[in-house]
Structures are given as structure tokens and as C-alpha cells.
C-alpha positions in Angstrom: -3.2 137.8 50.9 -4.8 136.5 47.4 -8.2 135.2 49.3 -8.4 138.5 51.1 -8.1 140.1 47.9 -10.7 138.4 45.8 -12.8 138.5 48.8 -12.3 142.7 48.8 -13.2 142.4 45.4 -16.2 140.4 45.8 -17.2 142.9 48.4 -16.9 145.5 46.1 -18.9 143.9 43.0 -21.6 143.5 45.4 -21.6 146.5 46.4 -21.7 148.0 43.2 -24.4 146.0 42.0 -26.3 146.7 45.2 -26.7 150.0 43.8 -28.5 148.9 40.7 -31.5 147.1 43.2 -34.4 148.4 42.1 -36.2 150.2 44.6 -39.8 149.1 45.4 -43.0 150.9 46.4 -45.2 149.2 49.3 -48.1 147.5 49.2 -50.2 146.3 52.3 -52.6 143.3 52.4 -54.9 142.5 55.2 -57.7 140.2 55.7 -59.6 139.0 58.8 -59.7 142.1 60.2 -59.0 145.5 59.9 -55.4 146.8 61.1 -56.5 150.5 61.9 -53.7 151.3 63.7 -51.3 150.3 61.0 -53.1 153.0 58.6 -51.6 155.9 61.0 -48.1 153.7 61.2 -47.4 152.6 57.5 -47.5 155.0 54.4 -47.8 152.5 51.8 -48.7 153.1 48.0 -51.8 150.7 47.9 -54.1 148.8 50.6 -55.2 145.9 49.3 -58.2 144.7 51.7 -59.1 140.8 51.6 -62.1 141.0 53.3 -63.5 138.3 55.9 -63.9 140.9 58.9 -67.1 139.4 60.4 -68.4 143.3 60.7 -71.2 145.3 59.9 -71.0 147.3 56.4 -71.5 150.3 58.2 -68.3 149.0 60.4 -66.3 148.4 57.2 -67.5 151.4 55.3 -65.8 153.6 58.5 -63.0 151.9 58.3 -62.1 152.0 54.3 -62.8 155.8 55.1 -59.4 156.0 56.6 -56.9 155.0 54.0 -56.9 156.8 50.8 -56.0 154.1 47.9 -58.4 150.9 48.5 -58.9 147.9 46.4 -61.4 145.5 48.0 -61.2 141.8 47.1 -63.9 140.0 48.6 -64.9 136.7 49.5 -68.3 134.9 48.5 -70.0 135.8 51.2 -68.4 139.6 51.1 -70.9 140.5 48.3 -74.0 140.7 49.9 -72.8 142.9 52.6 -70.6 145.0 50.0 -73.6 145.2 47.6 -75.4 146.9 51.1 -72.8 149.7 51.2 -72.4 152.7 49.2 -68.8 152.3 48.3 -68.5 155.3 46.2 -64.7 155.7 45.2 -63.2 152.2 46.4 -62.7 149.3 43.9 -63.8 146.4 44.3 -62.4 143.0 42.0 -63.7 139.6 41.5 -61.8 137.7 38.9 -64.6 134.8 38.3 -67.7 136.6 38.8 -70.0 138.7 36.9 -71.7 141.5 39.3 -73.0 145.0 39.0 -76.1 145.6 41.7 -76.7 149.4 42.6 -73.8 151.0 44.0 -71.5 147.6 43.7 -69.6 147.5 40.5 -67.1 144.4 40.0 -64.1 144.4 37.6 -62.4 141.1 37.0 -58.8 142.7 37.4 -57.0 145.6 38.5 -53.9 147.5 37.7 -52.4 149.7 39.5 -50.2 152.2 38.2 -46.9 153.5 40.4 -43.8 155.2 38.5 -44.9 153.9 35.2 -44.6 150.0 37.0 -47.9 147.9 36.5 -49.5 146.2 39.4 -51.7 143.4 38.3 -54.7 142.4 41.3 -57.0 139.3 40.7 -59.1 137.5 42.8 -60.6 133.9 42.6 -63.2 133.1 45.0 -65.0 130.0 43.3 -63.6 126.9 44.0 -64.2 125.8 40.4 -64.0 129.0 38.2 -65.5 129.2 34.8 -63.0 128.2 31.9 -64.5 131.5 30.0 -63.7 134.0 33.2 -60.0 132.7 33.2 -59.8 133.3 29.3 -61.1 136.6 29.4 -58.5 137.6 32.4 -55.3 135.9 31.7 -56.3 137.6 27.8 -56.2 140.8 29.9 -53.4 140.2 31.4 -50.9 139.3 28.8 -52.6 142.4 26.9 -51.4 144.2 29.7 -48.2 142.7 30.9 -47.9 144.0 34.4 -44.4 144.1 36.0 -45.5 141.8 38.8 -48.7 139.9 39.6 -50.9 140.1 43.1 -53.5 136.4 42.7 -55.8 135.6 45.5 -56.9 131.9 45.4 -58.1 129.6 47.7 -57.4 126.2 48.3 -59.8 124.2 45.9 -58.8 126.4 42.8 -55.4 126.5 43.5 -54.1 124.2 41.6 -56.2 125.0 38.9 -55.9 128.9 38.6 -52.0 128.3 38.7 -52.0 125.6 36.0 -54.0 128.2 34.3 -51.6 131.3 35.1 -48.0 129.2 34.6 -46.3 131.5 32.8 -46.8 134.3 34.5 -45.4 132.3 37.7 -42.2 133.9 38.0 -43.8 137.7 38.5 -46.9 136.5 40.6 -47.4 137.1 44.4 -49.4 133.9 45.6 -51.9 134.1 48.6 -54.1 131.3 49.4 -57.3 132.8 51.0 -57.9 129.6 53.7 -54.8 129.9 54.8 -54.6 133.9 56.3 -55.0 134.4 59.5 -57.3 136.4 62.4 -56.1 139.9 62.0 -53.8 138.9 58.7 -51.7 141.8 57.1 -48.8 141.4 54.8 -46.4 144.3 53.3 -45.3 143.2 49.7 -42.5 145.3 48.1 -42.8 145.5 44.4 -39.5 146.1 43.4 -38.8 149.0 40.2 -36.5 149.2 37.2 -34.7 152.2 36.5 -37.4 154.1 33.6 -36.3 154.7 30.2 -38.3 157.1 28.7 -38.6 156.7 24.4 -40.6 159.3 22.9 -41.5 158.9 19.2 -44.3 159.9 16.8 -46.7 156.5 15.7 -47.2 159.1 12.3 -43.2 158.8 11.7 -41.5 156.3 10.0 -38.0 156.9 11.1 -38.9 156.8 14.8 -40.6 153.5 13.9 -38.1 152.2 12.3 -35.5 153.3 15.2 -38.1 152.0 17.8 -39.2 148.7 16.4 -35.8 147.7 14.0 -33.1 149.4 15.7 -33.1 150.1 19.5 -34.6 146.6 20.5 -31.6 144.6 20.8 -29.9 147.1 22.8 -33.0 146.9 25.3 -33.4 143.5 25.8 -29.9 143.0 26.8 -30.6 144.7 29.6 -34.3 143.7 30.1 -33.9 142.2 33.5 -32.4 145.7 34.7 -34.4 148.5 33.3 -38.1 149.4 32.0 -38.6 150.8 28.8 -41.7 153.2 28.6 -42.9 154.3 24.8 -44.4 157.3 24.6 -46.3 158.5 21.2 -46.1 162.5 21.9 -48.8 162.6 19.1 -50.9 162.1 22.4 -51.3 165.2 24.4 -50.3 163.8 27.7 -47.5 162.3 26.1 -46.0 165.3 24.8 -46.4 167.4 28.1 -44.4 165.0 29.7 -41.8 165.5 26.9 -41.3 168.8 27.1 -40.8 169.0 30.7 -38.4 166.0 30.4 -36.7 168.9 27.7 -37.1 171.5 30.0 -35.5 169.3 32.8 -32.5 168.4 31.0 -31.9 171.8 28.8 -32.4 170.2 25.5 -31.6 172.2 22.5 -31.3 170.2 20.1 -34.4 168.5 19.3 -35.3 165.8 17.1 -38.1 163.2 16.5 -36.9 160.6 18.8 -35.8 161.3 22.1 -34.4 159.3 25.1 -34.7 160.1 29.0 -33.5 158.4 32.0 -32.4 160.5 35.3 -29.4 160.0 34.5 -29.4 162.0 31.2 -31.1 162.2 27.6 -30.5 161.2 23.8 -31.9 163.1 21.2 -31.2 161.4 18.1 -32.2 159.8 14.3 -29.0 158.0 13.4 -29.1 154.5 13.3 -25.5 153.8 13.1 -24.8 155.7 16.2 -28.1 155.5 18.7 -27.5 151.9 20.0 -23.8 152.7 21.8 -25.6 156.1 22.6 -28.4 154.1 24.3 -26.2 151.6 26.3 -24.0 154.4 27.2 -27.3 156.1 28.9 -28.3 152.8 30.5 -25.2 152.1 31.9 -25.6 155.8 33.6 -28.4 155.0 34.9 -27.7 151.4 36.4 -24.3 153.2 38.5 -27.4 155.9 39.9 -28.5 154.8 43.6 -32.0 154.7 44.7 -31.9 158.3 46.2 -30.2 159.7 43.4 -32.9 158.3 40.3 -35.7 159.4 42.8 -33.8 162.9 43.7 -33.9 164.1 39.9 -36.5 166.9 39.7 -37.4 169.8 37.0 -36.9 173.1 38.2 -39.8 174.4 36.1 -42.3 175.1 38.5 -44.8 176.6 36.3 -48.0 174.9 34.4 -46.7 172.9 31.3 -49.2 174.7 29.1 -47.6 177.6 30.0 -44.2 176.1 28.8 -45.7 174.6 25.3 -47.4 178.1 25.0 -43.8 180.0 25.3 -42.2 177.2 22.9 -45.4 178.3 20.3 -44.3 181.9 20.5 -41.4 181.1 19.2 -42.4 180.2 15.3 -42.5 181.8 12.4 -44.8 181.4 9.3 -41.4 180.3 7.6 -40.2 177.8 9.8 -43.6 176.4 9.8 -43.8 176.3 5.8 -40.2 174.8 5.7 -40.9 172.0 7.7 -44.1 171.5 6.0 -42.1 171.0 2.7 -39.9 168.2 4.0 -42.6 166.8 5.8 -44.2 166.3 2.6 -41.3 164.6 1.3 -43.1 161.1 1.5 -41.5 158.4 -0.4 -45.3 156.5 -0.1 -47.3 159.6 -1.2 -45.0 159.6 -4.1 -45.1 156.0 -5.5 -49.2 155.5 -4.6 -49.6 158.9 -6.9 -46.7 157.9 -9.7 -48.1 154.2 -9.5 -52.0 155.6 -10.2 -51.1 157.8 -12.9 -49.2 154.8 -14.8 -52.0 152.9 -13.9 -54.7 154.9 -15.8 -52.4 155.9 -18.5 -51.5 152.3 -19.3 -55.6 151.1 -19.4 -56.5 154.3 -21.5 -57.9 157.2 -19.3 -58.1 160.6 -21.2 -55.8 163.2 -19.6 -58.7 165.0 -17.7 -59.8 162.2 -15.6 -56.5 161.7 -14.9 -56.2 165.6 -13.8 -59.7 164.9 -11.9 -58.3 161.8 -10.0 -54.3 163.2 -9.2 -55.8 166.5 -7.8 -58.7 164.8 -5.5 -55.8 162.4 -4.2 -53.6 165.4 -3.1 -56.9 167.3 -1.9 -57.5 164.2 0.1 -54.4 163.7 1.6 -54.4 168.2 2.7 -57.3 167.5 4.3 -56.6 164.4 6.2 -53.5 165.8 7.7 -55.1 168.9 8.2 -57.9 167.1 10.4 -55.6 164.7 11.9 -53.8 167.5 13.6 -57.0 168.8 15.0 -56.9 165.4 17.0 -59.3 163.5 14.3 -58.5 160.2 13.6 -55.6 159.6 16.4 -57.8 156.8 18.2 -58.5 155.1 15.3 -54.5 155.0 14.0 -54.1 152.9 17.1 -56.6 150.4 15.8 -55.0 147.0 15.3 -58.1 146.7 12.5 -56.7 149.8 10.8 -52.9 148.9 10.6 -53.7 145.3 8.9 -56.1 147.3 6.5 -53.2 150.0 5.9 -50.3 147.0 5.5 -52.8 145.0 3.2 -53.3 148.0 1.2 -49.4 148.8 0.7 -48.5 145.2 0.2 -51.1 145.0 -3.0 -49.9 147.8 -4.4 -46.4 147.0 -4.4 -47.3 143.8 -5.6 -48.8 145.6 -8.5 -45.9 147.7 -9.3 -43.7 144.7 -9.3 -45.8 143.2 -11.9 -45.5 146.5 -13.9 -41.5 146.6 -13.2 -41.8 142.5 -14.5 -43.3 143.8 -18.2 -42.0 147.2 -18.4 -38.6 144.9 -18.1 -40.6 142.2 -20.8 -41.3 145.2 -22.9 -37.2 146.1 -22.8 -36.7 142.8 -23.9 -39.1 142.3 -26.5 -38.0 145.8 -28.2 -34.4 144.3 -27.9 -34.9 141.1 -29.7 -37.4 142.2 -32.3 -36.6 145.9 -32.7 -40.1 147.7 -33.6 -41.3 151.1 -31.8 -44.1 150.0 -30.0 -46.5 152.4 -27.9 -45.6 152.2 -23.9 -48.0 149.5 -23.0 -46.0 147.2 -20.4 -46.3 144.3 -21.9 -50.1 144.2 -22.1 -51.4 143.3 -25.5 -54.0 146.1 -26.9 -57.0 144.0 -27.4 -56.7 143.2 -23.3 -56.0 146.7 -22.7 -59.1 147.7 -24.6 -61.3 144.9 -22.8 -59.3 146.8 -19.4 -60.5 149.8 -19.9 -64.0 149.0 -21.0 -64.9 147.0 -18.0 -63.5 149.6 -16.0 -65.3 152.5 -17.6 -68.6 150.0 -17.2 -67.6 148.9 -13.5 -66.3 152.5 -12.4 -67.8 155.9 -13.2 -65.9 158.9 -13.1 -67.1 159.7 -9.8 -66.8 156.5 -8.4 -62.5 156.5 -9.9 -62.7 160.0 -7.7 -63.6 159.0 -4.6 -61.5 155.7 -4.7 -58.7 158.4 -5.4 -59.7 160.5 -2.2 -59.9 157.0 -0.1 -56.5 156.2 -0.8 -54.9 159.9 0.2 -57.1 159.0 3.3 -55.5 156.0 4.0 -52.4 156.6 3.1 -51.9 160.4 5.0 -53.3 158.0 8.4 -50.6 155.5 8.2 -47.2 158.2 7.0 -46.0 161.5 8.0 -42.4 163.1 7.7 -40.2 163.1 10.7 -38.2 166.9 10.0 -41.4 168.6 11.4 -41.9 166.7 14.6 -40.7 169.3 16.4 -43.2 171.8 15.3 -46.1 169.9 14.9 -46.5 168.2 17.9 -46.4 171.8 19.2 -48.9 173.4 17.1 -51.4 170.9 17.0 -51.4 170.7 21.0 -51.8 174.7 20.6 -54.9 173.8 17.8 -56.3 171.1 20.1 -55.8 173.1 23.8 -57.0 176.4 22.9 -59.0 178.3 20.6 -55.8 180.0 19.2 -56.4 181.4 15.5 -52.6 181.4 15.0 -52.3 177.9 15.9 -55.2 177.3 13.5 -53.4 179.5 10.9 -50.0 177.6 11.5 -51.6 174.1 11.1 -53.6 175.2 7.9 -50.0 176.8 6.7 -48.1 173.9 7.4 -50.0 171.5 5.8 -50.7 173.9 2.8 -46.3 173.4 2.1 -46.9 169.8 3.1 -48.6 168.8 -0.1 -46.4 170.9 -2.3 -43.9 168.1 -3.0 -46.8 165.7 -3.9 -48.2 168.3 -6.3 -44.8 168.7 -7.6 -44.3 165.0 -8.5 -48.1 164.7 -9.9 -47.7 167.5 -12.7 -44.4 166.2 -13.1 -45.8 162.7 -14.2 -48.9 164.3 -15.7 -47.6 167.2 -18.0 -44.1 164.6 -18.4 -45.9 162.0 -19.7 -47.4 164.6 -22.7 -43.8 166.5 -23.0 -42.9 166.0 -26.9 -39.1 166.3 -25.7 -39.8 163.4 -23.4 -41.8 161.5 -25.6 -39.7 162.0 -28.8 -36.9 161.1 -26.4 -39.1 157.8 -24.8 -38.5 156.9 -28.7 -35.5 157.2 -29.6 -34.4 155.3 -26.3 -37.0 152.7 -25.8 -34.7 150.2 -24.3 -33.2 153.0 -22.1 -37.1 154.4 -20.8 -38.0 150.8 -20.1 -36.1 149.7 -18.4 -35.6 153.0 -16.5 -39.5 152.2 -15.6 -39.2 149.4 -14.8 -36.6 150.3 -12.1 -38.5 153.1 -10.9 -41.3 150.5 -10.0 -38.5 148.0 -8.4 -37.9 151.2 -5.9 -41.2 152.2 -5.5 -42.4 148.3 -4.8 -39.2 148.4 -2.3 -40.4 151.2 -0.1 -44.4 150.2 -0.2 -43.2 146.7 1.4 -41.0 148.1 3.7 -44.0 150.5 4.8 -46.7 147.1 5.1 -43.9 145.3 7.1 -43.1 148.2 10.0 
């Protein structure tokens, strides 16, 4: 009675894990000839054609007519008859050699794209490839880390192209040209992971955070199970498919990261609570069979534009400016203008150029975000050149404001021991102060201090954004970018108008502060107490800079 138990359980846990398999889309491969009655019988996603049919090009060219997703992978002696055809619309990959004749155009890999799952295709027809082809492809490959692997070989660079290839082993599909047969066709399943959809902006720092601190643990536990697609909705495509994943599931509460699977959504900041929210979703979505993930449709039947258009209706010139305002509140913004001002106050600058270089910093950063919404400057944010640039420029200036915290706190010290008013000068004697600001005056005109100033509101505005607005933004700059809509235009011009606000705020704040007599006669009387308050204001500000260069 016990056995028959366990074994009706065992039954059971297989069961239910049975409906966690993956389903798979179909791929056919055939070589040696051409199946053409398997084109009528077999629906498959992909025909992946080998070559070696011993027919004409004409012959060939009739036949790839039939099926309507092709990718050729030739053998040697394929090319000449290939580079004879006009092959218009088919693909055609050699891993290991370097062609492009007239019509024929050869790419050294290929991947396919099917439910957001990555095919990778590669072909090696030389029996001794060159070292630099195999670089360049498995460089490729690992840039674009397909779910599974398709590698055509042969039997002298076997060995070699799978030395070369070892750790992708586990995903790859292996077929050894020599050894296929007259009329040879092979249906490969590649099997699919339930999607998880996580939509963020790359100009965000809390989605960041959640995406690249918080969420990842959660994910990899179930790696083996599920495949996590990120989506910046910053991109136009990206967003359309947002808002019809909103429209699908009825979202109303929106926020700057959101979650979709088909078995549900998560539309969340919090950091304490988004992990168990997240496993609770995957788990959802494992339990969902086959027909029931691929059953899942919108009802919205309309064009998407249509949809974002009817969302843009919806604002007001309020809403807009409000969430321009907490937008703009930008810890970073804040501590790169607080930590220039100190800067040119401490070396000597006279309180115009000051004014000069705080106002073309906000101007700078206005105009930036102002363009950047437009579309300008989204490809290169995805530059790998332009995030070590952006990090390197964070880290040095938090360096620097550590160094100011480090003799603000000197200063505290030295006023506590030996207890004469000095002038705020961070521990800097004011001979070197003087030699400072003279080789600075000589090194830097006025108007090269400006645009130095503008530079860094550039830089700066590329790299952060508030989160509050994302659900506006996104919007109206998809409005700005799709249309030639004036109140999309007048919206993003508004919204970035309130976004520098704050930043203005804390500039004449520091500026006119700094030249208060209340503050100053109070600076005085509590040097001790404004030191080392500075000096902890730079600890803070040095805190969030690095925490910026590190995510």
C-alpha cells in the first residue's frame, strides 16, 4: 500500500512538472536534396537548407521559392553556384569565410529570433578555419548569448571548432556535414522558457538599482526554468509593447518598473517587497501549461499608436509640471552643482563668474533633457564608451569631495585645538590657494570655466533622470518623437521647464547662502559646528556620486 502510494505520488510530481516543459518551436534541416513535399506537410518556424543538391541554380532558386523563412548554409563548392543566383531575400551564412560577390552576401552567423528565444546558426566549411574567423564569431556569440546553438562542421574541423566552442557545448546542436545523407532532413525542436517581461527606463536610477541589485538573485534561482527579457521603454518599440502588455492586464497603477508574464503583472519600486512579489509571479507562471502561456491574448484590437495617443489625451499641463519637479529631484545634479560652487568659492572666483558658470550648468542640463526626449542622444547612452566616461567622471568627483569632507573635518579640528576664526578655506593654506587660483585664471578663461560648466550638465543629465515621471515621459516623448504634435512639443518643453526648478533652487541657495550675513555671522560664531556640518554634507554627497559610478 506504501509503494503504491509513493509511486501515485511520483506520478503526480511528474506530472506536474510536465507542465512546466517548455514548449519548443520547429526547425527543419535538410541537405542532399531538397524535401519539396515536406514544405506542403510541415509548418515549421525556420528551414535551415545545407546545401549539396547536385542541381542547377535555377533548380535551387525554384525550390527556395516555396518555403518562406530560408537560411542557406553552403558548402565550398555551393558558392560558385549561389554567387550565380539572384537570391534576393534568402540568407545565406559562412562562419569561416569572407564573401560578398554581386547578389551573394555572406554573414558569418545568424540568429534567429522566435518568442523573444535566440537561435544561433554557424557554419564551418574549411577543414582548417582561420584562428581570427573563430575569434570574431564565438566574440559574437557570447555578445549575443543565444538560448541554443545550430553548428555545422565537418569532419576535419571537428575537433577543432568544438575545442574552440566548449562552453557553449551544453546549448549546441551538432551536425557533421560528411556524415548527412542523400535526401537528409532533420526536425530540431528548440525548446522555450516561460517569458518574463521587465520593463525599466536605462535614464532611471531606481529601476536600475531594482534591475541590476535587487531582482537578480530572485532570477537566477530559477534560471533553468524561465527567460528574463529587459526591455528599456525609453526605446519606442519597447514601450508599445508595454502599453499593450498594460492594456492586456488592466493596469492602473503604474509605476517605473513593471513585470509581465501570462500569468500576471507586477508594477512596483519597493525593494523590500518586489523579490517575494517576483517569485510569487514566476511560480504562476511555471503551474501555466503550454496552451494556456500561448492562449493569453490582448483584447485591444486597435493600432498601439492609437492606444498611446488616448493615454496622451489624458494629461494636463499640471500633472506634467508636477512630475517635472520630482523628476528634477536629482541627488547627482545636486552635489555636481553644490560641489562646483564650493569649488570656485574655495580657489577665489568673484561672485559673477560663479553666477555665469551655475546658470550655464542648469541651462545645460534643460537643454540636454529637453533634446534627449526628442530621441537625441538615446544611441549613444547605450555606448559601453560613454558609461566608463560617465562612471569615471562621478568617481573623480566624489573623490574630490572626500578630500574636501577630509579638510573641512582638518579645519574642525584645527579651529578646536588652537581656537582662532579663520576664513572657510578647507584646510588649504592661502599662499596655495592664491598660486590655485592664478594658474587657473592663466590655464582657464572665463569662457573656457563656462563651457566646462555646460559639459558637465551634459554629461551628467545623459547618465540620471528621476523615476516619478516615467509614466509621463515615456508617453510624451513617444507623442514628440511619432508625430508632429505641438502639444506634445509644448508638454516636453513644460516638463522639463519644472524639471530644472529644484536644481535652480539648490544653486541660489548655495550662491546667495554663501553671501547671507545671518549665515555668515552665524558660520562664525559656530565654526566648529559649520565645519564639520561641511564636511558631512560632502561625506553624503561623495556617497551618492560613487554609488552612481558603480550602477
Amino acid at each position: 500500500m506504501k509503494k503504491g502510494f509513493i509511486f501515485l505520488l511520483g506520478f503526480l510530481l511528474v506530472f506536474l512538472l510536465g507542465l512546466n516543459i517548455a514548449y519548443a518551436f520547429e526547425t527543419t534541416v535538410f541537405g542532399r536534396g531538397i524535401p519539396l513535399d515536406e514544405f506542403d506537410q510541415v509548418k515549421p518556424k525556420l528551414f535551415i537548407d545545407l546545401g549539396m543538391h547536385s542541381i542547377t541554380s535555377d533548380n535551387w532558386k525554384t525550390a527556395l521559392d516555396k518555403p518562406d523563412n530560408v537560411v542557406i548554409l553552403p558548402y565550398l563548392e555551393d558558392l560558385k553556384t549561389l554567387s550565380s543566383m539572384k537570391i534576393d531575400g534568402f540568407l545565406v551564412v559562412v562562419s569561416d569565410w569572407n564573401i560578398e560577390e554581386g547578389d551573394l552576401r555572406v554573414l558569418p552567423s545568424f540568429f534567429y529570433v522566435e518568442n523573444e528565444h535566440v537561435l544561433g546558426i554557424l557554419n564551418w566549411t574549411n577543414d582548417s578555419p582561420d584562428l581570427s574567423f573563430v575569434n570574431l564569431v564565438r566574440e559574437n556569440i557570447e555578445k549575443e548569448n543565444p538560448d541554443q546553438i545550430l553548428m555545422v562542421i565537418t569532419e576535419k574541423n571537428a575537433q577543432f571548432i568544438r575545442d574552440q566552442f566548449t562552453v557553449f557545448q551544453e546549448k549546441t546542436e551538432w551536425i557533421i556535414r560528411d556524415e548527412i545523407s542523400e535526401n537528409f532532413i532533420q526536425n530540431i525542436d528548440i525548446p522555450e522558457k516561460p517569458v518574463i517581461y521587465f520593463f525599466f527606463s536605462s535614464r532611471c536610477p531606481i529601476c536600475r538599482h531594482l534591475k541590476n541589485d535587487v531582482t537578480p538573485p530572485v532570477f537566477e534561482k530559477y534560471q533553468d526554468q524561465i527567460k528574463v527579457v529587459y526591455l528599456d521603454y525609453v526605446i519606442a518599440a519597447h514601450y508599445e509593447k508595454m502599453v499593450l502588455l498594460e492594456e492586456t492586464w488592466e493596469v492602473e497603477h503604474k509605476t517605473s518598473v513593471e513585470i509581465f508574464s501570462d500569468a500576471g503583472y507586477i508594477a512596483s519600486e519597493d525593494e523590500k517587497t518586489i523579490n517575494e512579489q517576483v517569485e510569487e509571479l514566476i511560480q504562476k507562471t511555471l503551474v501555466l501549461s503550454a496552451e494556456e502561456r500561448k492562449g493569453i491574448q490582448t483584447e485591444f484590437t486597435g493600432k498601439i499608436e492609437d492606444l498611446i495617443f488616448n493615454r496622451f489625451k489624458g494629461f494636463t499641463p499640471w500633472v506634467v509640471a508636477g512630475a517635472g519637479v520630482l523628476d528634477g529631484l536629482n541627488p547627482c545634479a545636486f552635489a555636481t552643482i553644490i560641489f562646483m560652487v564650493n569649488l570656485l568659492m574655495a580657489i577665489g572666483h568673484t561672485r559673477r563668474r560663479i553666477f555665469e558658470i551655475g546658470i550655464a550648468y542648469s541651462l545645460s542640463v534643460f537643454f540636454t533633457y529637453f533634446l534627449m526626449g526628442l530621441g537625441i542622444f538615446h544611441v549613444w547612452q547605450t555606448l559601453s564608451a560613454y558609461q566608463i566616461i560617465s562612471r569615471v567622471i562621478y568617481g573623480v568627483m566624489a573623490s574630490v569631495l572626500i578630500i574636501f569632507a577630509i579638510l573641512s573635518i582638518k579645519d574642525a579640528i584645527q579651529y578646536r585645538k588652537d581656537k582662532k576664526e579663520t576664513e572657510f578655506s578647507m584646510g588649504l593654506p592661502k599662499s596655495f590657494r592664491i598660486k590655485i587660483n592664478k594658474y587657473l585664471k592663466k590655464s582657464f578663461s572665463e569662457k573656457k570655466l563656462i563651457v566646462a560648466a555646460i559639459f558637465s550638465g551634459f554629461v551628467i543629465s545623459l547618465l540620471e533622470a528621476g523615476c516619478t515621471g516615467q509614466i509621463y515621459l515615456p508617453t510624451i516623448m513617444y507623442i514628440a518623437r511619432e508625430s508632429t504634435s505641438l502639444r506634445a512639443f509644448f508638454f516636453l518643453l513644460l516638463y522639463n521647464t519644472f524639471f530644472i526648478i529644484p536644481l535652480l533652487v539648490v544653486f541660489f541657495g548655495v550662491y546667495y547662502g554663501s553671501q547671507s550675513k545671518a549665515l555668515v555671522n552665524f558660520g562664525r560664531k559656530n565654526i566648529l559646528f559649520s565645519k564639520l556640518a561641511m564636511g558631512c554634507l560632502f561625506i553624503v554627497l561623495s556617497i551618492l556620486l560613487w554609488q552612481s559610478a558603480l550602477s
